[in-house]
C-alpha positions, 0 to 999 in steps of 0.5 A: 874460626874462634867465636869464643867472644861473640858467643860470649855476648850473643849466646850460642843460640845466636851464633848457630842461627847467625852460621845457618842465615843465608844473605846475599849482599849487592856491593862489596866497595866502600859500604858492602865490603866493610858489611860483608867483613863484618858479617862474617867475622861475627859468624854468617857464613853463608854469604853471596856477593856481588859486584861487577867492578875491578879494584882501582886505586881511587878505592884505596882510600875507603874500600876495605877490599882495594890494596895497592897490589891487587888493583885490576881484580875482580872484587867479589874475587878479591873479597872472597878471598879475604872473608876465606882467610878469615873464615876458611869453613865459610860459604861465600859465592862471589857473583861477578856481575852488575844487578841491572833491573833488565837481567835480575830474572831468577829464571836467568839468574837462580841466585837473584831469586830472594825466597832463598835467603833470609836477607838482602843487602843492598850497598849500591849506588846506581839509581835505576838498579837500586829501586828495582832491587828495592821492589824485588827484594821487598816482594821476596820472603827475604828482609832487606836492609838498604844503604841511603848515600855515603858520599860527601860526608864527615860527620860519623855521629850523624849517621842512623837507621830509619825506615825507608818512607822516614828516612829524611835529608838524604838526596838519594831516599828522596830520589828512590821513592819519586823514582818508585812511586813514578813506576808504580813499583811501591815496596811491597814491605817496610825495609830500615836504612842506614843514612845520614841527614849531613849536607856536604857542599864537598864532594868525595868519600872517606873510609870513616864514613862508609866504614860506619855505614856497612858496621850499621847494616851487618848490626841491623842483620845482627840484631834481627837474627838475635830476636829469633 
């Protein structure tokens, strides 16, 4: 892969601390797989991702993984196979399965153990998983970086990173920390989020929209792997 043009912005430096981080990615449909793209076209290349759902032809319309030929197929498969072609000499692992809170035991589940990577992505919808992948990865050594919710809404410039307690007009974020604080099970470390204050009476998604959301969380590990 010729990194002759991100070495030129980021530095070499950067770019060989970016091929030795190790990041392990929930989600690879709308948000997660334009993340995962981005991630490995600017160099990670050590990559887990994980996902539990096929490709369906709704996902067409903002999942950079769905294509009219390979609905039916497995995601993490199917992005795996794009981020190879990519980058051929990439180590991607693809986890064919849902993170539920009830099976995340890293004794069960060695790649679900956080200590053994530098970053946690988390690009997934389900309210339950979602808080305890929030409170695991948070007591890890691992920095996080979480997606708030994407659906029904148009307005890119709206979209932001905040940390996690000041992210404001976002349904989801409100929802996580109630759930949270109800279980007692408060994140033991700060972790920033990308969200969007827009309120939408519409429903649906579009490709802009997550498309922008999953450039702002590759940037986010981008920017932190650049301090050193």
């Amino acid at each position: 892969m010729n990194n002759e043009r991100t070495i030129a912005l980021l530095g070499q430096a950067t770019m060989t601390r970016l091929e030795q981080a190790r990041v392990i990615l929930f989600g690879v449909g709308g948000v997660g797989g334009w993340c995962a793209e981005a991630l490995v076209r600017t160099g990670i290349a050590h990559l887990t991702i994980v996902d539990c759902d096929v490709v369906n032809t709704s996902n067409i319309n903002r999942q950079v993984v769905a294509l009219a030929n390979n609905v039916g197929e497995a995601k993490v498969e199917e992005m795996k196979k794009r981020l190879l072609a990519i980058n051929p000499q990439a180590d991607i692992v693809a986890i064919h399965q849902k993170y539920i809170p009830q099976t995340a035991d890293e004794l069960t589940h060695p790649a679900f153990d956080f200590n053994q990577y530098d970053y946690v992505i988390d690009a997934i919808d389900s309210l339950d998983c979602k808080a305890d992948l929030i409170y695991r990865a948070t007591q890890s050594s691992a920095t996080l970086f979480s997606s708030m919710g994407a659906a029904r809404k148009m307005d890119v410039s709206q979209i932001k990173t905040a940390e996690f307690w000041k992210v404001n007009g976002c349904p989801l974020a409100r929802a996580l920390r109630t759930r949270l604080k109800k279980e007692n099970k408060l994140p033991a470390k700060k972790f920033q989020c990308v969200y969007s204050p827009e309120l939408s009476a519409d429903s649906g998604t579009i490709a802009p929209v997550v498309g922008v959301f999953g450039f702002m969380l590759a940037g986010l590990v981008i920017e932190d792997v650049g301090k050193g």
